[in-house]
GUTI-793921 format. One record per residue: residue number from 1; residue in one letter; x negated, y, z of N, C-alpha, C, O, CB in turn. Coordinates in pm, whole numbers. Each point is the difference from the previous one (the first is absolute). Glycine has a CB too. Layout:
(atom NUM, 'A', (X, Y, Z), (X, Y, Z), (X, Y, Z), (X, Y, Z), (X, Y, Z))
...
end
This chain:
(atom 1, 'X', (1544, 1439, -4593), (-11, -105, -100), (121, -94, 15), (41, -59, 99), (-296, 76, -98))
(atom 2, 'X', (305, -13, -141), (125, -101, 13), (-21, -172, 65), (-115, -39, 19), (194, 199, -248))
(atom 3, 'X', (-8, -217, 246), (0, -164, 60), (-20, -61, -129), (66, 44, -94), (109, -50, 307))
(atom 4, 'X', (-249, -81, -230), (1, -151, -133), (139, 10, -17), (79, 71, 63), (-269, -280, 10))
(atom 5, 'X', (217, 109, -191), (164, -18, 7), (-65, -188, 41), (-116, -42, 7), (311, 281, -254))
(atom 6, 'X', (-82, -300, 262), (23, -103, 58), (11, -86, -156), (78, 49, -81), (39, 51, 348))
(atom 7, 'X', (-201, -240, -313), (63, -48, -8), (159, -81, -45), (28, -97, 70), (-228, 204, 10))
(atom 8, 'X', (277, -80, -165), (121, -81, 47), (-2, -151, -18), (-96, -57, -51), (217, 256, -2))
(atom 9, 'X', (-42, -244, 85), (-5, -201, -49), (126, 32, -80), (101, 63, 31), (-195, -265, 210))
(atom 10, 'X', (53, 128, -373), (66, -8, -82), (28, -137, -3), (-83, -48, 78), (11, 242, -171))
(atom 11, 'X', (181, -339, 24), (-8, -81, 16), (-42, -42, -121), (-62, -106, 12), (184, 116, 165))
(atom 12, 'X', (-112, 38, -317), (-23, -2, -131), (-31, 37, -103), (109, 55, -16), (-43, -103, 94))
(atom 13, 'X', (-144, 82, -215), (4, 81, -95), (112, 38, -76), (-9, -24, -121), (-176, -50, 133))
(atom 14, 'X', (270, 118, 20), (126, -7, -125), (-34, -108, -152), (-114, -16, -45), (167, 317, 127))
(atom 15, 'X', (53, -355, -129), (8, -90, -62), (-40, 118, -161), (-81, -30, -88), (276, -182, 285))
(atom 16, 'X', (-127, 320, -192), (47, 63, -72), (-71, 188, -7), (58, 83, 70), (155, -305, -22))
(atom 17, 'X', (-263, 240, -83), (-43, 150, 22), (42, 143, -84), (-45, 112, 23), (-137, -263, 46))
(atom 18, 'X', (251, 124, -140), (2, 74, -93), (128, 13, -52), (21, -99, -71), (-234, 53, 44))
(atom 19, 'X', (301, 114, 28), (146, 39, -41), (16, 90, -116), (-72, 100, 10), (126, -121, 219))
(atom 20, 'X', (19, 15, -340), (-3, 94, -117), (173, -2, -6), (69, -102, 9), (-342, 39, -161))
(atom 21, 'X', (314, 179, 137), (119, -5, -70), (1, 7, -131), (-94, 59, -51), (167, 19, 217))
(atom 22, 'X', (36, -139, -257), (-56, -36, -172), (-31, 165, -62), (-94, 26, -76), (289, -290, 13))
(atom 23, 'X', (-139, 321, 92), (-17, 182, -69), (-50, 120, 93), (32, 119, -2), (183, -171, -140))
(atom 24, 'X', (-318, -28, 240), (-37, 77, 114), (-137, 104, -96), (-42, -14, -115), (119, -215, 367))
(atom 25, 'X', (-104, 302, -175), (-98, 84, -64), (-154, -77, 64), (-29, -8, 120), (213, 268, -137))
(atom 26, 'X', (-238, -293, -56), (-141, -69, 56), (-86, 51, 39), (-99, -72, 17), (120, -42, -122))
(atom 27, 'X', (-36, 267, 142), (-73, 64, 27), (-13, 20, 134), (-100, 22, 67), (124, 38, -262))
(atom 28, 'X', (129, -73, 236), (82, 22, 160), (-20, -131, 87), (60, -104, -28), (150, 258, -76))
(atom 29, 'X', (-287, -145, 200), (-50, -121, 26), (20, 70, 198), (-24, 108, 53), (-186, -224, -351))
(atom 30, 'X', (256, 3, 341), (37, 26, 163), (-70, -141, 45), (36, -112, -37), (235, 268, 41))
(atom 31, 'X', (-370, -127, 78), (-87, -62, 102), (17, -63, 106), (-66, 47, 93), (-10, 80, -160))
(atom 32, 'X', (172, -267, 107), (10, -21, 130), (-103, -111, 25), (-41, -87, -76), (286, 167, 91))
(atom 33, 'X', (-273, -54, 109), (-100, -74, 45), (52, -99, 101), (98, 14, 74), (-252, 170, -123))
(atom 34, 'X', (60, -303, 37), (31, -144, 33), (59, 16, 156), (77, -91, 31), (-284, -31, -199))
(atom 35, 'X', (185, 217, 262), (27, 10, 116), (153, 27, -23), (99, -71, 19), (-339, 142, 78))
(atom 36, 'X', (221, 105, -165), (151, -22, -24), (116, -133, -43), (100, -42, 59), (-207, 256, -107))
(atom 37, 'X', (53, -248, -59), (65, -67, -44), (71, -159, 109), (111, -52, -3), (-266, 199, -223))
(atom 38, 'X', (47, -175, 301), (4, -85, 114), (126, 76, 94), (88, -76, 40), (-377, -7, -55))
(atom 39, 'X', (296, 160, 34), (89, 86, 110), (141, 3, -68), (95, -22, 76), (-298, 193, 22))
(atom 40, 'X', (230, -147, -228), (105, -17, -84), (53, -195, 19), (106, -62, 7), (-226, 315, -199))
(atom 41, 'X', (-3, -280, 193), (54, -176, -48), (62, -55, 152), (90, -82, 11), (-326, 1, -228))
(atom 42, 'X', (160, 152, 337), (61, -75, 118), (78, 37, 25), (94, -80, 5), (-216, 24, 70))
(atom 43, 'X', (159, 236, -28), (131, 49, -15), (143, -55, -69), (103, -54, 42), (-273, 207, -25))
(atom 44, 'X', (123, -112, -135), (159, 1, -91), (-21, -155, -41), (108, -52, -28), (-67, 341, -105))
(atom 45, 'X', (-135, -364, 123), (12, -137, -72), (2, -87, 129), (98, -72, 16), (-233, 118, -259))
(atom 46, 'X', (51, -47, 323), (19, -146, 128), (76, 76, 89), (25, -69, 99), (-265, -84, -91))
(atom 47, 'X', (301, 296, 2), (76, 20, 136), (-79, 49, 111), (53, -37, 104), (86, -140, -167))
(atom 48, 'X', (-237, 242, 83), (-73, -2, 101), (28, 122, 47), (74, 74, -65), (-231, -226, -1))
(atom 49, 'X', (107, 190, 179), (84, 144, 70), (-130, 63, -41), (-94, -72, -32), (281, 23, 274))
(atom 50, 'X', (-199, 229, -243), (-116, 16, 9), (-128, -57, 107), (-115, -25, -36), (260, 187, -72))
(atom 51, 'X', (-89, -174, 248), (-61, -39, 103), (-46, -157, -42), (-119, -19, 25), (258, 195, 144))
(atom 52, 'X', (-72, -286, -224), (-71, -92, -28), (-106, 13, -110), (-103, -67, -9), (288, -34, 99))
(atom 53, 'X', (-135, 217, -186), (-113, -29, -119), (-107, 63, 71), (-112, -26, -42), (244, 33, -195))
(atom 54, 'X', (-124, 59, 321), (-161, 42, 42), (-72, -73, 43), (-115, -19, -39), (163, 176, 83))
(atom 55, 'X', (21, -219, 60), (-41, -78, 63), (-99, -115, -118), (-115, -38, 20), (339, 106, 179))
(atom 56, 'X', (-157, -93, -291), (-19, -137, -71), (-157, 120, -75), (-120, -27, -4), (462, -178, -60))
(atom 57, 'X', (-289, 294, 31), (-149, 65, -71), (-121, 54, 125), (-112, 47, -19), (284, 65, -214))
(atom 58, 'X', (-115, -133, 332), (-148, 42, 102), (20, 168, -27), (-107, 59, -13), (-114, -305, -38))
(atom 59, 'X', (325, 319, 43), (-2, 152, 12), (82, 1, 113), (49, -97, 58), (-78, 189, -298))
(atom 60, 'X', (42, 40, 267), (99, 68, 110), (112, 33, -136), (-23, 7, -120), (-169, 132, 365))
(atom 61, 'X', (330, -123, -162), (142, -14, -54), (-52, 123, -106), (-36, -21, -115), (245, -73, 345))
(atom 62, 'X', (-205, 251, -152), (-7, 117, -59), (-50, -32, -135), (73, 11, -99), (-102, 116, 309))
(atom 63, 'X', (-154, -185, -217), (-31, -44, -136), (64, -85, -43), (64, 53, -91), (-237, -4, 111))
(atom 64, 'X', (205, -176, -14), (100, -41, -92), (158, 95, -44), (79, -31, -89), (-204, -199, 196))
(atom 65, 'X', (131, 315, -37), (144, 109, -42), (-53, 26, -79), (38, -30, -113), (81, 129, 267))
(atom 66, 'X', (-251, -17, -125), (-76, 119, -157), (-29, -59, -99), (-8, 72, -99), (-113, 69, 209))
(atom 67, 'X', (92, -290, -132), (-45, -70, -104), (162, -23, -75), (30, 59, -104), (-289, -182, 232))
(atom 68, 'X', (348, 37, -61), (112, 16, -47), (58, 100, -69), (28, -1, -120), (-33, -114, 258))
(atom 69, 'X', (28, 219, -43), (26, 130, -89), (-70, 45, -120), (48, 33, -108), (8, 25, 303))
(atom 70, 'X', (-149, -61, -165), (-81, 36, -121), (26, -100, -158), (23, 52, -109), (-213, 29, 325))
(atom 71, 'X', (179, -229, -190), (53, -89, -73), (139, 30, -85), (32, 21, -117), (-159, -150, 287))
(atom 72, 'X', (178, 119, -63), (173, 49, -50), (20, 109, -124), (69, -7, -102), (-5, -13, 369))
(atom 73, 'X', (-159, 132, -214), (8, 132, -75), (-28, -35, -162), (77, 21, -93), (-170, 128, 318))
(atom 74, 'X', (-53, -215, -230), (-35, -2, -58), (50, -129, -136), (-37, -13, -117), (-103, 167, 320))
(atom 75, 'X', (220, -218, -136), (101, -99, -75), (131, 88, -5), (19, 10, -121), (-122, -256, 215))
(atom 76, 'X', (169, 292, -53), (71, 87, -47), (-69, 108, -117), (74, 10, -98), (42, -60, 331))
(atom 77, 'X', (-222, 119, -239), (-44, 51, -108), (0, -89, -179), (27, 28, -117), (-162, 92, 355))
(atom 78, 'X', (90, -226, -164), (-1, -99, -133), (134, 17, -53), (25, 63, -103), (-189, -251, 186))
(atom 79, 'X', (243, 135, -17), (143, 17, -20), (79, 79, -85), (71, -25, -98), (-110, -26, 275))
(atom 80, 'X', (2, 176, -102), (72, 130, -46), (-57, 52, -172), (67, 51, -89), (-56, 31, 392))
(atom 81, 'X', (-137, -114, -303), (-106, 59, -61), (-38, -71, -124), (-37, 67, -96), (-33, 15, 308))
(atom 82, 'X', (74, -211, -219), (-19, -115, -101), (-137, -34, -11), (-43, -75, -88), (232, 141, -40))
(atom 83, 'X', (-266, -6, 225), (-111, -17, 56), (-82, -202, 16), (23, -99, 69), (105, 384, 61))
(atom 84, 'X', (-198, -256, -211), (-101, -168, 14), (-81, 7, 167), (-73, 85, 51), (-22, -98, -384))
(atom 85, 'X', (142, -108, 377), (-30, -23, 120), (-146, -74, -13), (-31, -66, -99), (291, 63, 180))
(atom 86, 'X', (-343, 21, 27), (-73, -118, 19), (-60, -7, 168), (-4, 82, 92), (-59, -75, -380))
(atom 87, 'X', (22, -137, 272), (30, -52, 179), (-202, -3, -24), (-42, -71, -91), (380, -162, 169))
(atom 88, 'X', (-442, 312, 7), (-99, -33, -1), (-62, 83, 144), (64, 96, 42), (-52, -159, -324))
(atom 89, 'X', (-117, 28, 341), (-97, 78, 85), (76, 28, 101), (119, -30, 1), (-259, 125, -158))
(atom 90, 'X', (70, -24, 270), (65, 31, 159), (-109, -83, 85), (-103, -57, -36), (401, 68, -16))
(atom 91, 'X', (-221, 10, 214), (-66, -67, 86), (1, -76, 57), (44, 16, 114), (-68, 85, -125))
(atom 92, 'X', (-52, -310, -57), (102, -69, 48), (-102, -81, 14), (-117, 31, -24), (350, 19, -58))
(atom 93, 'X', (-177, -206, 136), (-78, -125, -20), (123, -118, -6), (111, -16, 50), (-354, 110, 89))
(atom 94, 'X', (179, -144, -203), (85, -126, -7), (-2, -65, 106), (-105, 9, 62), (76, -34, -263))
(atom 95, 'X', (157, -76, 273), (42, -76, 100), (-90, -125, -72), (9, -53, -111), (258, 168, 208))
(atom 96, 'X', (-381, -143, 43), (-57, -40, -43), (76, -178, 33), (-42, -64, -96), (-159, 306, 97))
(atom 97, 'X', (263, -311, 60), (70, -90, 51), (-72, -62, 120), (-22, -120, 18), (127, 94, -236))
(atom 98, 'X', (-131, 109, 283), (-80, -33, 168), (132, 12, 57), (36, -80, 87), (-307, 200, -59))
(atom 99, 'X', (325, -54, -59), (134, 9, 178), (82, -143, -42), (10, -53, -110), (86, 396, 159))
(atom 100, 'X', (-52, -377, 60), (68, -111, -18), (99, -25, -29), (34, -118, -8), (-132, 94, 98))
(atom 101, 'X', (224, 172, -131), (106, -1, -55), (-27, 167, -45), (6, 75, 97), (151, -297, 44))
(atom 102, 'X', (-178, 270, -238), (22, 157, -1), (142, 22, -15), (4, 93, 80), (-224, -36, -184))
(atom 103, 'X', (344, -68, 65), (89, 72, 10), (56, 50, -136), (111, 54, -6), (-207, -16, 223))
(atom 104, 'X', (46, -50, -285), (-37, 147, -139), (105, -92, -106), (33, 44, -110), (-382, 74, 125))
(atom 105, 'X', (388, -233, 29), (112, -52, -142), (-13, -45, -103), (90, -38, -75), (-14, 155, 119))
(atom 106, 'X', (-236, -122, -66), (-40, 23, -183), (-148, -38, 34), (-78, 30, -91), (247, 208, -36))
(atom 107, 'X', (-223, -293, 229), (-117, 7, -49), (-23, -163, -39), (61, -92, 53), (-140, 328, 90))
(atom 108, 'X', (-31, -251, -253), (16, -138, -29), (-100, -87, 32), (-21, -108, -55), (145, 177, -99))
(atom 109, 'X', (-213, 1, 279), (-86, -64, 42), (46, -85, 137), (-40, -100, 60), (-111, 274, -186))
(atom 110, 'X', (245, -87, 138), (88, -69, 154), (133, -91, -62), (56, -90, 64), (-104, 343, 127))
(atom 111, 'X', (84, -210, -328), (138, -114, -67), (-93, -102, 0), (66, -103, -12), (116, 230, -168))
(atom 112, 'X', (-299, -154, 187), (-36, -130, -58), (11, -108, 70), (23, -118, -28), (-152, 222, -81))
(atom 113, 'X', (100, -16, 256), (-22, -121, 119), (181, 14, 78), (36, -92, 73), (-393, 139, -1))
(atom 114, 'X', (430, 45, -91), (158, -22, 56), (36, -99, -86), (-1, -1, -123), (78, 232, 202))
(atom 115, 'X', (-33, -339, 26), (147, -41, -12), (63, -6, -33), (39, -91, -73), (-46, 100, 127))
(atom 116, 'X', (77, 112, -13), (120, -9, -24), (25, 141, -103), (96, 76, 13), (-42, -230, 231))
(atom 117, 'X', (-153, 168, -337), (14, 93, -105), (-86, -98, -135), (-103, -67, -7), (111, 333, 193))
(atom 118, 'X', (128, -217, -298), (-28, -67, -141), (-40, 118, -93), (59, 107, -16), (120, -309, 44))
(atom 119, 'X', (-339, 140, -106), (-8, 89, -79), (7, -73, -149), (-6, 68, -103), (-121, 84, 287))
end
């Protein structure tokens, strides 16, 4: 019997879910899920190594690689393909703002009480 999956901490809902290119075919629809999409945003958007984004999602590195990868692929498909994106479902929970600094760049339950961050 396989293991549960874990969980990930996500810090947010995407603002945004849904991507169309203007002459995309609407039928063609590519699925990334909020985990992924989280692994894309800390990586390539806040800089994070894989080893920190795991860390920050409560996985081991390897799963955050496979989620990444998988992400990547599947945004490259959009790409290539003219493919309508949308950001929904996976295995996650929201950062709930118990830790006393999470790390994550973006979350706005922890901008509220920094300092020395303007939202």
């Amino acid at each position: 019997m396989p293991r549960p999956r874990k969980c990930r901490k996500v810090c947010q809902i995407p603002a945004h879910n849904e991507f169309r290119p203007p002459n995309g075919n609407p039928e063609n629809v590519v699925t990334l899920t909020v985990d992924e999409y989280e692994t894309i945003r800390l990586i390539d958007m806040q800089d994070f190594s894989q080893e920190d984004c795991a860390s920050y999602m409560q996985v081991g590195r390897t799963t955050a690689q496979r989620i990444y990868n998988s992400a990547r692929k599947k945004i490259a498909m959009v790409l290539v393909t003219g493919a309508t994106l949308k950001i929904e479902g996976g295995d996650f929970r929201l950062c709930d703002g118990s830790e006393e600094h999470c790390g994550c760049g973006g979350c706005h339950k922890h901008r509220r009480n920094c300092g020395s961050c303007k939202e």
